[in-house]
PyMOL Python script that loads the backbone (N, CA, C, O; Angstrom):
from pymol import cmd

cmd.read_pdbstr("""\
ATOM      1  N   UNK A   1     -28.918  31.283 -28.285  1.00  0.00           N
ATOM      2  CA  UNK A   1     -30.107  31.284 -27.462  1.00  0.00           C
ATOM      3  C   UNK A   1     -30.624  29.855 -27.290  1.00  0.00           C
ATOM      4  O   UNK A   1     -30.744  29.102 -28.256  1.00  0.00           O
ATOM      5  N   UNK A   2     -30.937  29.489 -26.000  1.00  0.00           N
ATOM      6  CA  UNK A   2     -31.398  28.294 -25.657  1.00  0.00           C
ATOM      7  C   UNK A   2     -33.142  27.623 -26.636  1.00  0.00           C
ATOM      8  O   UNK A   2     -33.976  28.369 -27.147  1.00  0.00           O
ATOM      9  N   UNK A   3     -33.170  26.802 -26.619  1.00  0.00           N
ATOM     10  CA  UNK A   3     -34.637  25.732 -27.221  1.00  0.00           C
ATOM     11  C   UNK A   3     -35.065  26.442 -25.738  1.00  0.00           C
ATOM     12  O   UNK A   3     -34.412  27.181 -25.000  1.00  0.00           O
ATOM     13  N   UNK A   4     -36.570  25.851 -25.607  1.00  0.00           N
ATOM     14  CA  UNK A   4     -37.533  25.677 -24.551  1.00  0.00           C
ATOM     15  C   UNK A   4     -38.433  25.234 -24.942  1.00  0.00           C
ATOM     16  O   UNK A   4     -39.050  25.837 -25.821  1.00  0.00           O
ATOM     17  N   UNK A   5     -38.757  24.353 -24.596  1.00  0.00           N
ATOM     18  CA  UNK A   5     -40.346  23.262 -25.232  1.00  0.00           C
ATOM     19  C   UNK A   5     -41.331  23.469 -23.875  1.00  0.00           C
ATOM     20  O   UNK A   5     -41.014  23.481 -22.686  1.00  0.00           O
ATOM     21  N   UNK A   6     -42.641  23.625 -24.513  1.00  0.00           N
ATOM     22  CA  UNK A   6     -43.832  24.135 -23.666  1.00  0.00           C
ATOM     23  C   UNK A   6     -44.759  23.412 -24.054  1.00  0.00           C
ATOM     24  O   UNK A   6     -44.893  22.959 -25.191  1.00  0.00           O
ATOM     25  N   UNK A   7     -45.787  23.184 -22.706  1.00  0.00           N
ATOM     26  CA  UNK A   7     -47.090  22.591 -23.330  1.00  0.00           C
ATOM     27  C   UNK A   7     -48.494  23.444 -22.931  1.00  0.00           C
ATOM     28  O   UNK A   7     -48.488  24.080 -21.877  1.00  0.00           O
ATOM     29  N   UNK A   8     -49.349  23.445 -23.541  1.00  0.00           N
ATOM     30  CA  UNK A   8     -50.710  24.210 -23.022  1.00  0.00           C
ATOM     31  C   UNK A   8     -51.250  23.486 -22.323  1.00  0.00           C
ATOM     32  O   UNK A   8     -51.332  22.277 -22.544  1.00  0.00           O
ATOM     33  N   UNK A   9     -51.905  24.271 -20.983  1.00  0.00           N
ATOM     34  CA  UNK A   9     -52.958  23.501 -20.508  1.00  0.00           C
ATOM     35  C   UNK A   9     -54.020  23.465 -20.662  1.00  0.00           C
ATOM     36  O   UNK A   9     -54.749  22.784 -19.941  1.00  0.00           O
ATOM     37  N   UNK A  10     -54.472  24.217 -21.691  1.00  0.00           N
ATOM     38  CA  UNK A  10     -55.745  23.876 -22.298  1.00  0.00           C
ATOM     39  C   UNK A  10     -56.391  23.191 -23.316  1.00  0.00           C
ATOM     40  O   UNK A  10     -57.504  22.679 -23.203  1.00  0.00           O
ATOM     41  N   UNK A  11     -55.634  23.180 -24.403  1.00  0.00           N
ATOM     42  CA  UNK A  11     -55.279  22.175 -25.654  1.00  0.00           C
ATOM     43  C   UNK A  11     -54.076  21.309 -25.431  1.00  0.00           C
ATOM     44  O   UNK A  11     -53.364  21.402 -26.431  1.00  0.00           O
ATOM     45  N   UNK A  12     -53.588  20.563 -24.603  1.00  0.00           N
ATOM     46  CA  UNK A  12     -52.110  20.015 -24.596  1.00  0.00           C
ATOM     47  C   UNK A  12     -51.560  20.459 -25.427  1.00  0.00           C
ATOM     48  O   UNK A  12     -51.076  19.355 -25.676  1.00  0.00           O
ATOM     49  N   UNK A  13     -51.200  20.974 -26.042  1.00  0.00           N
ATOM     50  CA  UNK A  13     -50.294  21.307 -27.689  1.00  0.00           C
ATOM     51  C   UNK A  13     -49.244  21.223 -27.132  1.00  0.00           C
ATOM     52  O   UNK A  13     -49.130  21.752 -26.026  1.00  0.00           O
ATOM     53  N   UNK A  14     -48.197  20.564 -27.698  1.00  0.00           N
ATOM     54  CA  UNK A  14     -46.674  21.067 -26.788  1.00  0.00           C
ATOM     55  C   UNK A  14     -46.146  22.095 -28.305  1.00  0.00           C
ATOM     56  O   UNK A  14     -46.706  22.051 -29.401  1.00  0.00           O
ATOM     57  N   UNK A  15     -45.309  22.695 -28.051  1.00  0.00           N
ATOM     58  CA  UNK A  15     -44.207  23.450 -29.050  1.00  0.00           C
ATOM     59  C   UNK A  15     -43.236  23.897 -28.323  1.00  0.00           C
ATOM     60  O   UNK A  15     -43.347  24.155 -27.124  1.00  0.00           O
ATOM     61  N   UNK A  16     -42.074  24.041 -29.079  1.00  0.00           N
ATOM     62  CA  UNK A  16     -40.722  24.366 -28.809  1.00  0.00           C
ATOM     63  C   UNK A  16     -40.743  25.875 -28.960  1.00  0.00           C
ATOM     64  O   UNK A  16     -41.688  26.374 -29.572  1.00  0.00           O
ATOM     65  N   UNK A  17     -39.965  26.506 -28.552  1.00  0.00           N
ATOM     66  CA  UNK A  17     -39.301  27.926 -29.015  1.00  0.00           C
ATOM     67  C   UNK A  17     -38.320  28.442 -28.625  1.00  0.00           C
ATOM     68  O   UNK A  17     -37.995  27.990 -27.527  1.00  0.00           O
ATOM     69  N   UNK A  18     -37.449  29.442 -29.126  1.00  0.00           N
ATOM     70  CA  UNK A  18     -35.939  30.019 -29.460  1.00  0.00           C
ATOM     71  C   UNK A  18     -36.055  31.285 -28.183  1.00  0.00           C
ATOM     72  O   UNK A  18     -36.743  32.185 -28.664  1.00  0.00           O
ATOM     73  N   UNK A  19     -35.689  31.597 -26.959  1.00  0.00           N
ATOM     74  CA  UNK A  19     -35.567  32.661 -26.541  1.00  0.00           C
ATOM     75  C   UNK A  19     -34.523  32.770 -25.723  1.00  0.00           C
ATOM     76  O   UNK A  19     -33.893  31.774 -25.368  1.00  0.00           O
ATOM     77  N   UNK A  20     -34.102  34.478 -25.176  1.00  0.00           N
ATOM     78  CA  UNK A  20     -33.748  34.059 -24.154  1.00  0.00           C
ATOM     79  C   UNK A  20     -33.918  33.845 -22.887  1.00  0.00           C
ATOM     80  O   UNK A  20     -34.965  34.222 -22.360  1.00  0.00           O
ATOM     81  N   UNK A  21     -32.927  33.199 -22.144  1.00  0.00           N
ATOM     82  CA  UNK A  21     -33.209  33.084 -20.589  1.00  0.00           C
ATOM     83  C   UNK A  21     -34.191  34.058 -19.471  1.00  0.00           C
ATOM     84  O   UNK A  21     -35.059  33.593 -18.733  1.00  0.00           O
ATOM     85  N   UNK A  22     -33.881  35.199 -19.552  1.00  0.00           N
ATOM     86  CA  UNK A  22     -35.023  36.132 -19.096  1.00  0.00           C
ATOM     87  C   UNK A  22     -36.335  36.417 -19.811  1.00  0.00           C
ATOM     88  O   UNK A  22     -37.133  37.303 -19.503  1.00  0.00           O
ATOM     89  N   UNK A  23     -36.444  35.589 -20.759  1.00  0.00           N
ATOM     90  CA  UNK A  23     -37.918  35.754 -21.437  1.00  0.00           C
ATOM     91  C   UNK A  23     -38.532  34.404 -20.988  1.00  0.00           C
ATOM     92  O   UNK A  23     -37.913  33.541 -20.364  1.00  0.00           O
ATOM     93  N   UNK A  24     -40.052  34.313 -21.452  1.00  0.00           N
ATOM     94  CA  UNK A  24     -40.712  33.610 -21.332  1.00  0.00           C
ATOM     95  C   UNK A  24     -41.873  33.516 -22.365  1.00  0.00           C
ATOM     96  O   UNK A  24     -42.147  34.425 -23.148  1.00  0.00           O
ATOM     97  N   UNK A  25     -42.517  32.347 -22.293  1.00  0.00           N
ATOM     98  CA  UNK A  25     -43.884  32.568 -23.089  1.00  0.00           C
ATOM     99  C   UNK A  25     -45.190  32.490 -22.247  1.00  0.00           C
ATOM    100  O   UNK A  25     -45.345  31.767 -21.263  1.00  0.00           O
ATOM    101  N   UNK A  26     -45.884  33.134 -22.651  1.00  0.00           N
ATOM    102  CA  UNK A  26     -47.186  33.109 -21.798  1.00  0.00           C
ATOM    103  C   UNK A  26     -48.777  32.626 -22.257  1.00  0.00           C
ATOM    104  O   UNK A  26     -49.796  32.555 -21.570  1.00  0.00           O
ATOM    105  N   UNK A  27     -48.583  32.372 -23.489  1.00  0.00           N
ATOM    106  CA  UNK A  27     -49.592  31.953 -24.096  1.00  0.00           C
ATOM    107  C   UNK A  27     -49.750  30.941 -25.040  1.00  0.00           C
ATOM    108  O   UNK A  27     -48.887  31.058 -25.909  1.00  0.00           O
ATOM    109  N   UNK A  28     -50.379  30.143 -25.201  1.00  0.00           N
ATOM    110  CA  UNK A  28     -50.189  29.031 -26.489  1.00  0.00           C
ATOM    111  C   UNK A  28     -50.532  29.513 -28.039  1.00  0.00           C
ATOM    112  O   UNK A  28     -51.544  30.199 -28.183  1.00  0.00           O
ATOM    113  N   UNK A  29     -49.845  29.229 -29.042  1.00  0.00           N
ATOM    114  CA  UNK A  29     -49.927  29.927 -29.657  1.00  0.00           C
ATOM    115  C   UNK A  29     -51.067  29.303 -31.179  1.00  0.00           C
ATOM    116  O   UNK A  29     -51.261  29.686 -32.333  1.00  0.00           O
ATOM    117  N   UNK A  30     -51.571  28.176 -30.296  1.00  0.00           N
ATOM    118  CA  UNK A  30     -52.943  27.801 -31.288  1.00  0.00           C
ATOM    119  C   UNK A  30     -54.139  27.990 -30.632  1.00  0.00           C
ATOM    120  O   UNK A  30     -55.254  27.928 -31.152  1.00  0.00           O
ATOM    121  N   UNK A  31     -53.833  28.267 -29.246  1.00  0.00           N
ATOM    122  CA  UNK A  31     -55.715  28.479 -28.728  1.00  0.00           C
ATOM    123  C   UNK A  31     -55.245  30.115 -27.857  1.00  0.00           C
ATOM    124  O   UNK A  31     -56.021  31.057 -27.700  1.00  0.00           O
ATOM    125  N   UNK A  32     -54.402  30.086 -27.592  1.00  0.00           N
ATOM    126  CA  UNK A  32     -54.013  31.470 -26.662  1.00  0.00           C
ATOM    127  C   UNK A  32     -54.096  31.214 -25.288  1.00  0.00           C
ATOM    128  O   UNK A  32     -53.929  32.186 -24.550  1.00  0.00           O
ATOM    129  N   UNK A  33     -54.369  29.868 -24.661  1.00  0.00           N
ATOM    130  CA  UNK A  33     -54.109  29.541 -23.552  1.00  0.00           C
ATOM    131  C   UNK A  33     -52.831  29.352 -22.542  1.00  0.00           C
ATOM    132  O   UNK A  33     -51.693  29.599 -22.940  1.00  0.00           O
ATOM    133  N   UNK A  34     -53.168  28.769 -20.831  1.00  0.00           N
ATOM    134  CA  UNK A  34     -52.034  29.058 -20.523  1.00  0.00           C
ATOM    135  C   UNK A  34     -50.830  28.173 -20.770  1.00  0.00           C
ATOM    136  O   UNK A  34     -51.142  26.990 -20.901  1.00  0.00           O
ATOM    137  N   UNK A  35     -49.407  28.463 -20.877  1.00  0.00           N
ATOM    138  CA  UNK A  35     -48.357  27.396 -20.888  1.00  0.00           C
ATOM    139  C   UNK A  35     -47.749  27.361 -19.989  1.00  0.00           C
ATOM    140  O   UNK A  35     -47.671  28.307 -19.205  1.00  0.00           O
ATOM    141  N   UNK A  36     -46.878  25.761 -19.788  1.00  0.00           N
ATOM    142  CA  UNK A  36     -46.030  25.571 -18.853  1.00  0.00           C
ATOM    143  C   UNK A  36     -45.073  24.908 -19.607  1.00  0.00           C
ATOM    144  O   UNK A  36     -45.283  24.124 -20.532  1.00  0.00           O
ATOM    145  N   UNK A  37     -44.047  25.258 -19.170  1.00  0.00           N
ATOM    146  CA  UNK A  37     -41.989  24.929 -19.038  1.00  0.00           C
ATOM    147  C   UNK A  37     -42.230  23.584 -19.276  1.00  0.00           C
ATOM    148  O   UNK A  37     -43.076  23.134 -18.502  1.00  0.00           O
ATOM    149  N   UNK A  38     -41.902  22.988 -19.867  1.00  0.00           N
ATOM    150  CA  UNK A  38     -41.241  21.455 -19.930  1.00  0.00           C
ATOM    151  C   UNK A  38     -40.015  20.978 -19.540  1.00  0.00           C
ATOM    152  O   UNK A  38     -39.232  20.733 -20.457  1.00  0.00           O
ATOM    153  N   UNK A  39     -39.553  20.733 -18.127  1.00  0.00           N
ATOM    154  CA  UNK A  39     -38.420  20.190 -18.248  1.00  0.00           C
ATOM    155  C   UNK A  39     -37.607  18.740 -18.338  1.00  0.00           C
ATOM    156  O   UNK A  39     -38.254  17.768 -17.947  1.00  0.00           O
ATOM    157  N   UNK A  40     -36.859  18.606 -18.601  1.00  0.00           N
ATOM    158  CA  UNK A  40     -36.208  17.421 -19.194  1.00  0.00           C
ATOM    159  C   UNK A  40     -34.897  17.003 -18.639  1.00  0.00           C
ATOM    160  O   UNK A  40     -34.048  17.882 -18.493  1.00  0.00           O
ATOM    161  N   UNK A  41     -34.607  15.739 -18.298  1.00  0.00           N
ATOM    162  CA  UNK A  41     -33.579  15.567 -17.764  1.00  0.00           C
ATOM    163  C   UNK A  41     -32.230  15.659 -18.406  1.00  0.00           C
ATOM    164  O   UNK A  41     -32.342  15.912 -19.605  1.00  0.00           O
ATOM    165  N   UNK A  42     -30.897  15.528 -17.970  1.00  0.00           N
ATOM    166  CA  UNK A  42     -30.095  16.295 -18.928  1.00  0.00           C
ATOM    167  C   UNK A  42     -29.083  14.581 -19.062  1.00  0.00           C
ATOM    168  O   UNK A  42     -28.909  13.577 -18.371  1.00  0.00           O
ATOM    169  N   UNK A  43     -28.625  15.148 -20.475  1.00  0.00           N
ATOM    170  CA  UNK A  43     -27.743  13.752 -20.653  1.00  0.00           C
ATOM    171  C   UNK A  43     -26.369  13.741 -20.084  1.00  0.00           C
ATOM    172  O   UNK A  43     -25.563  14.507 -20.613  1.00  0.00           O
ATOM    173  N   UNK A  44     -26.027  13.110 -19.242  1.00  0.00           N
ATOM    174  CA  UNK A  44     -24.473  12.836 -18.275  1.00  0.00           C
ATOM    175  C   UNK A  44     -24.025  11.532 -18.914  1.00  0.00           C
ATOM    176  O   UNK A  44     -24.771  10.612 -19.249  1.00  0.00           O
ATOM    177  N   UNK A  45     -22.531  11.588 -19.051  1.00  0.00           N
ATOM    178  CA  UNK A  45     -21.766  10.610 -19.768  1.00  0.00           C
ATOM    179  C   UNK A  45     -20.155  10.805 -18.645  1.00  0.00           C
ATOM    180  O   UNK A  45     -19.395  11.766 -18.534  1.00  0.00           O
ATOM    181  N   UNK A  46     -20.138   9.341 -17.926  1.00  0.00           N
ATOM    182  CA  UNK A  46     -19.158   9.811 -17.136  1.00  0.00           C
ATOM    183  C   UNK A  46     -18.173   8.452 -17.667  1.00  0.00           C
ATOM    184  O   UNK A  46     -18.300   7.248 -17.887  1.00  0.00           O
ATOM    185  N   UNK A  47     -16.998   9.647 -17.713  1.00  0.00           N
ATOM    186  CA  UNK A  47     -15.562   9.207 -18.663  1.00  0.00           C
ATOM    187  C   UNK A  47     -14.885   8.831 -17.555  1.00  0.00           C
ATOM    188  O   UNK A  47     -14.995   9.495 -16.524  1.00  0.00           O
ATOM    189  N   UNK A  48     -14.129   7.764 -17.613  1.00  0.00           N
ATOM    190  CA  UNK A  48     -12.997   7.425 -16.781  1.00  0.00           C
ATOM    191  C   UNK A  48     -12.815   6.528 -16.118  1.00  0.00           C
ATOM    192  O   UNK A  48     -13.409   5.554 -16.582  1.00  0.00           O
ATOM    193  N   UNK A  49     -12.195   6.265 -15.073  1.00  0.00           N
ATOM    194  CA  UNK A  49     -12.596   5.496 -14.261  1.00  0.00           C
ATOM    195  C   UNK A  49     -12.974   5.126 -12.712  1.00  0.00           C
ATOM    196  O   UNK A  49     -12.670   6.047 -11.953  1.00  0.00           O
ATOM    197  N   UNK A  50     -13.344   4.421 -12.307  1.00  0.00           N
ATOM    198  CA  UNK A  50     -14.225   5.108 -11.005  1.00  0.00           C
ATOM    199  C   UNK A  50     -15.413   4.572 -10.853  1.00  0.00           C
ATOM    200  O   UNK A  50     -15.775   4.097  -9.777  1.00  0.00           O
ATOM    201  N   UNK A  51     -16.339   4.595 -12.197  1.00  0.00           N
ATOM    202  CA  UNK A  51     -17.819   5.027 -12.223  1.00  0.00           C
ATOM    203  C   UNK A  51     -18.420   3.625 -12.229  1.00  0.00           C
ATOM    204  O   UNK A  51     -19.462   3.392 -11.618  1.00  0.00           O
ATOM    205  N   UNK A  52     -17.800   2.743 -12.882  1.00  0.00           N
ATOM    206  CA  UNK A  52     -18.647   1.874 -12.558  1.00  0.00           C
ATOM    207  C   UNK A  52     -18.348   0.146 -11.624  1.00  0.00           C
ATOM    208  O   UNK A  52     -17.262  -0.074 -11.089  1.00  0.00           O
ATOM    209  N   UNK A  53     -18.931  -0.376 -11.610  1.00  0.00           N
ATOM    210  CA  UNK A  53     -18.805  -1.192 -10.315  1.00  0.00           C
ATOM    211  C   UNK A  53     -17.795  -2.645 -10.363  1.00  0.00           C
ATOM    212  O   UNK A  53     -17.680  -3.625  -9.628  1.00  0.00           O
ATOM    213  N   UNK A  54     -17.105  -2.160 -11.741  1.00  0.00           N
ATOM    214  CA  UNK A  54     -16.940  -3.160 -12.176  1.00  0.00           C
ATOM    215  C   UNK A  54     -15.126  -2.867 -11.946  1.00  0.00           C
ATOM    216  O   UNK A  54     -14.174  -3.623 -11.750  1.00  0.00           O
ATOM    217  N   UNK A  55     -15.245  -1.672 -12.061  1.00  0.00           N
ATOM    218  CA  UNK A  55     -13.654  -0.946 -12.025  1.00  0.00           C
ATOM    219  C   UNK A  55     -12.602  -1.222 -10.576  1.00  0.00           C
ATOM    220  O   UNK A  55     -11.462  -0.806 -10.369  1.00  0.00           O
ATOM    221  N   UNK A  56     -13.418  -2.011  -9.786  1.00  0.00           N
ATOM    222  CA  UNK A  56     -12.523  -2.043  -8.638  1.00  0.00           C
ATOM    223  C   UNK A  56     -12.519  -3.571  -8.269  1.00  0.00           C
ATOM    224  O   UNK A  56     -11.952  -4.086  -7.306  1.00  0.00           O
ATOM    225  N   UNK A  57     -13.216  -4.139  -9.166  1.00  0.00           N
ATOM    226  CA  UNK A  57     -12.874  -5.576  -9.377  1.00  0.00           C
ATOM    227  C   UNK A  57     -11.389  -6.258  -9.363  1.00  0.00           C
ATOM    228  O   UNK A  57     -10.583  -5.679 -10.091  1.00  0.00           O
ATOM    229  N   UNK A  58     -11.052  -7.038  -8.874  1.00  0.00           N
ATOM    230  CA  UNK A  58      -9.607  -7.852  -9.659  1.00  0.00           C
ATOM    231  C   UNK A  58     -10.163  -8.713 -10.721  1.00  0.00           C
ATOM    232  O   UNK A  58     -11.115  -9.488 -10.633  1.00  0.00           O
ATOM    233  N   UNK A  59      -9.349  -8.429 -11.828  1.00  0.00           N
ATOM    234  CA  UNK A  59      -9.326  -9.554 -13.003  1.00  0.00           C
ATOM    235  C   UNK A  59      -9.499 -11.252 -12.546  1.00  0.00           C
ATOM    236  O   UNK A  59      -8.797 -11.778 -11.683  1.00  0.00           O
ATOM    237  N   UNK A  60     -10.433 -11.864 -13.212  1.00  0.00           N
ATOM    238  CA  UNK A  60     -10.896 -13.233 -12.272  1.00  0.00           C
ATOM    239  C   UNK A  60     -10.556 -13.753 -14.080  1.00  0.00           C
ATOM    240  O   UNK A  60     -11.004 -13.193 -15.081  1.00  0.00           O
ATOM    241  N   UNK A  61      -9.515 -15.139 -14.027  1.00  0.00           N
ATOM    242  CA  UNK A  61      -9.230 -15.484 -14.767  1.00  0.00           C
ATOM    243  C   UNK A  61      -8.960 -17.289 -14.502  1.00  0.00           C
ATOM    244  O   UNK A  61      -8.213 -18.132 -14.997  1.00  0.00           O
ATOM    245  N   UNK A  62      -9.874 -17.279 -13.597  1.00  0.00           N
ATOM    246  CA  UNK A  62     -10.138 -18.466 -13.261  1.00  0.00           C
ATOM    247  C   UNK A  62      -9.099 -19.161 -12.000  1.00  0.00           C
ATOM    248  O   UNK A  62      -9.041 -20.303 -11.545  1.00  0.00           O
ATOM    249  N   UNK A  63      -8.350 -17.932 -11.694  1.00  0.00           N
ATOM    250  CA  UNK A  63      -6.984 -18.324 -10.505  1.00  0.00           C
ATOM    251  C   UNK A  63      -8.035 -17.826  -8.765  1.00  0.00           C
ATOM    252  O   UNK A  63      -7.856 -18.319  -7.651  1.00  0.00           O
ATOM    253  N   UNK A  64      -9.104 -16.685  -9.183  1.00  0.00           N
ATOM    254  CA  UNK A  64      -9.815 -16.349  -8.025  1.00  0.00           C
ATOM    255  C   UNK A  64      -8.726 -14.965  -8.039  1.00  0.00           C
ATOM    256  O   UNK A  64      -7.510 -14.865  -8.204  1.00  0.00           O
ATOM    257  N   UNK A  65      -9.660 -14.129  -7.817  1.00  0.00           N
ATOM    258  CA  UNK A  65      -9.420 -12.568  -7.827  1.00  0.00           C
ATOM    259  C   UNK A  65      -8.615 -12.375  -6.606  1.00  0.00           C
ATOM    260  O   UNK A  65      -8.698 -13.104  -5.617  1.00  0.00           O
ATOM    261  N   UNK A  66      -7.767 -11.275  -6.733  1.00  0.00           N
ATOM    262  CA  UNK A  66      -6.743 -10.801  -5.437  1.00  0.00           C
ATOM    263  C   UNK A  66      -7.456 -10.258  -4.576  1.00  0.00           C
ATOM    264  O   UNK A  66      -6.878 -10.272  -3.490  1.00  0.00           O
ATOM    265  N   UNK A  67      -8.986  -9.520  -4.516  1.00  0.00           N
ATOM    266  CA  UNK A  67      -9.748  -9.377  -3.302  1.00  0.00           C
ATOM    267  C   UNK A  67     -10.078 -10.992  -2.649  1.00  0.00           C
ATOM    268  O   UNK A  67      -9.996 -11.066  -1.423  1.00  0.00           O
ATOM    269  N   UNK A  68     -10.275 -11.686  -3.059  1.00  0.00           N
ATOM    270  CA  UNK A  68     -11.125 -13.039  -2.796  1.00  0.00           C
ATOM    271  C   UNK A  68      -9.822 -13.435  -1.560  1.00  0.00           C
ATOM    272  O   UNK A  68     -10.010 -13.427  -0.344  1.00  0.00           O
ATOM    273  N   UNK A  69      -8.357 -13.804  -2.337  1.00  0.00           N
ATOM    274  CA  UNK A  69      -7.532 -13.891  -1.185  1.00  0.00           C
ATOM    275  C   UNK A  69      -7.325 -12.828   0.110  1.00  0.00           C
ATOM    276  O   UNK A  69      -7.559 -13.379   1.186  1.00  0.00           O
ATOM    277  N   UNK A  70      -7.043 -11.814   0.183  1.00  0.00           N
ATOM    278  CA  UNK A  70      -7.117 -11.049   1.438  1.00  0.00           C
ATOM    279  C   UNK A  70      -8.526 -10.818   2.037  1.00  0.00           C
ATOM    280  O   UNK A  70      -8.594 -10.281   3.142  1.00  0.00           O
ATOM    281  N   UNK A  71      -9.818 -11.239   1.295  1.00  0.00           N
ATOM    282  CA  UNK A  71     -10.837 -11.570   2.718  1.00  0.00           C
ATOM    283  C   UNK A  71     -10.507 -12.934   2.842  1.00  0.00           C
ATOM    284  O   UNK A  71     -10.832 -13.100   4.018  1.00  0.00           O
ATOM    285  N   UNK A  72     -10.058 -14.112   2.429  1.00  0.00           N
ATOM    286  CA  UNK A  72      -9.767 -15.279   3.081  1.00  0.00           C
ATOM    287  C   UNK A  72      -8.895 -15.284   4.453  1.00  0.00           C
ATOM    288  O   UNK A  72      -9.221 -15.903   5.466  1.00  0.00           O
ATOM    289  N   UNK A  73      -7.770 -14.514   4.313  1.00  0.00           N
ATOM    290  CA  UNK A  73      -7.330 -13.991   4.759  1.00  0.00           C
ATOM    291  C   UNK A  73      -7.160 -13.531   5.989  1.00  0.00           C
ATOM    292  O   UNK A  73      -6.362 -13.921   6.842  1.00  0.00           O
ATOM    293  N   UNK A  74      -8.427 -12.167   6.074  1.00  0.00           N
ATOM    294  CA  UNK A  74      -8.698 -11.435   7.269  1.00  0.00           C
ATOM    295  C   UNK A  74     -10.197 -12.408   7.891  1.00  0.00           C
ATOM    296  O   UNK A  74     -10.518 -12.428   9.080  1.00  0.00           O
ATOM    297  N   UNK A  75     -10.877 -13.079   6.883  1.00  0.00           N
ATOM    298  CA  UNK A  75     -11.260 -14.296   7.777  1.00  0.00           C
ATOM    299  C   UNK A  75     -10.811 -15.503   8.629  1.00  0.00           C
ATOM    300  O   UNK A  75     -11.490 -16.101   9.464  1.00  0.00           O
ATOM    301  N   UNK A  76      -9.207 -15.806   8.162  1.00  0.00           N
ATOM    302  CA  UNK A  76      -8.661 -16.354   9.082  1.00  0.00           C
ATOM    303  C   UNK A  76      -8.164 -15.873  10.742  1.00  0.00           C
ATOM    304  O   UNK A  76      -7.884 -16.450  11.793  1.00  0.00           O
ATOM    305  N   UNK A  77      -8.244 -14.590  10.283  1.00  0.00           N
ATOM    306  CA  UNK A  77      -7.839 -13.866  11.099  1.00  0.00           C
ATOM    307  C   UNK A  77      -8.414 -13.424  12.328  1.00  0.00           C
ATOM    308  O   UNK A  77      -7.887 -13.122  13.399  1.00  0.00           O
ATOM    309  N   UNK A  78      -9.523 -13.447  11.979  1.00  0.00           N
ATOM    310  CA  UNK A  78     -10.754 -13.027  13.001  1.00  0.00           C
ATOM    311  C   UNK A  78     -10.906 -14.274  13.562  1.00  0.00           C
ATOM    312  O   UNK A  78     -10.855 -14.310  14.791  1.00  0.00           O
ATOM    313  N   UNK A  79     -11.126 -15.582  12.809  1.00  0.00           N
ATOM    314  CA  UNK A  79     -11.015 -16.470  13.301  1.00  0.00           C
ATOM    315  C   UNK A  79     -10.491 -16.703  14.461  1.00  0.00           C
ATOM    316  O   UNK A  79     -11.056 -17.109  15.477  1.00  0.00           O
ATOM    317  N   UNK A  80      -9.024 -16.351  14.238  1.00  0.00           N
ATOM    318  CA  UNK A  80      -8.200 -16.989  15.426  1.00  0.00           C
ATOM    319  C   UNK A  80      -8.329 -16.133  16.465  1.00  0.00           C
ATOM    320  O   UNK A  80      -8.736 -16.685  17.487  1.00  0.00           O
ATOM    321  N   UNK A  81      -8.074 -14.712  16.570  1.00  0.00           N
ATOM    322  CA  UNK A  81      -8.608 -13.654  18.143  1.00  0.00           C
ATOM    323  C   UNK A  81      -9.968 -14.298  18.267  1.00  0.00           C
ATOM    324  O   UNK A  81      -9.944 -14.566  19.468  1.00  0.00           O
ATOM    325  N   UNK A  82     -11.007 -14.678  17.881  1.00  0.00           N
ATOM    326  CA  UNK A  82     -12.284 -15.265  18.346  1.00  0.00           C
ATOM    327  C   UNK A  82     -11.778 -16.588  19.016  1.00  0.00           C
ATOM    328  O   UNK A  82     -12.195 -16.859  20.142  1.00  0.00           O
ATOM    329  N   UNK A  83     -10.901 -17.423  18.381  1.00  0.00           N
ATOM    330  CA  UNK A  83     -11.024 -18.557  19.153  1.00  0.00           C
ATOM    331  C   UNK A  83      -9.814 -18.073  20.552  1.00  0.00           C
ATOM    332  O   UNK A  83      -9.710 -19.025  21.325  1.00  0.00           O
ATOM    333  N   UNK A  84      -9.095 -17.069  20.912  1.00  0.00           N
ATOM    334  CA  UNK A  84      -7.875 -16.944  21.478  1.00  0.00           C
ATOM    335  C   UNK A  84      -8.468 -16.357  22.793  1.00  0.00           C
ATOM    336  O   UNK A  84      -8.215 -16.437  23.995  1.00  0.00           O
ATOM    337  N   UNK A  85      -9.595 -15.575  21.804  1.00  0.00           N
ATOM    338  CA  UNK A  85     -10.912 -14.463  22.889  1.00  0.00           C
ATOM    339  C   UNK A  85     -11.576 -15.545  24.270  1.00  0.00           C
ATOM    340  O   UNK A  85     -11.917 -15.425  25.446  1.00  0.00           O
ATOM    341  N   UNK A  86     -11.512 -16.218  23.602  1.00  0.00           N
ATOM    342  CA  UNK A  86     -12.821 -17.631  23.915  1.00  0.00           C
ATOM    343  C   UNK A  86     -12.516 -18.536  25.554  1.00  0.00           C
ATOM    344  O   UNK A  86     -13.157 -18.873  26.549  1.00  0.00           O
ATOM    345  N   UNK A  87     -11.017 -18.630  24.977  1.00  0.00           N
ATOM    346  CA  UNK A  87     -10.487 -19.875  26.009  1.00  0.00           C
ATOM    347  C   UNK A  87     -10.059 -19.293  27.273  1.00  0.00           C
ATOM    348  O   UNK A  87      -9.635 -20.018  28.173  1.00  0.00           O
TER     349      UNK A  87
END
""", "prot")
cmd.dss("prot")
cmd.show_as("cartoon", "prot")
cmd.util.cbc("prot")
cmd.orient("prot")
């Protein structure tokens, strides 16, 4: 059975409790006032690779990364149809 942590809105009190999913609580259980659901964000842990920004990098080892050459590259490139465009 799932936790559920609640707080009163009449005494803030928060407390936790053990139920299940189709139950609920309806009352606080130090003043008898009303409660509300606490929810909480959930913990994500992403394995692999992909995720972060660093993963599609080329290794820079002081030679200049293999992306760095092919935009040199396709900047030459544009270059020249611009100047070919031109004349």
């Amino acid at each position: 059975m799932p936790t559920y942590e609640y707080k009163c809105l009449d005494c803030s009190d928060v407390f936790e409790t053990v139920h299940g999913m189709n139950e609920s609580v309806e009352s606080c259980p130090s003043c008898g006032g009303k409660v509300r659901r606490l929810f909480h964000p959930v913990g994500i842990i992403f394995k692999g690779s992909g995720f972060y920004k660093t993963d599609s990098r080329a290794s820079d080892n002081g030679k200049g990364g293999a992306g760095t050459e092919k935009d040199a590259g396709a900047a030459e490139k544009a270059e020249e149809k611009a100047s070919v465009g031109g004349e």
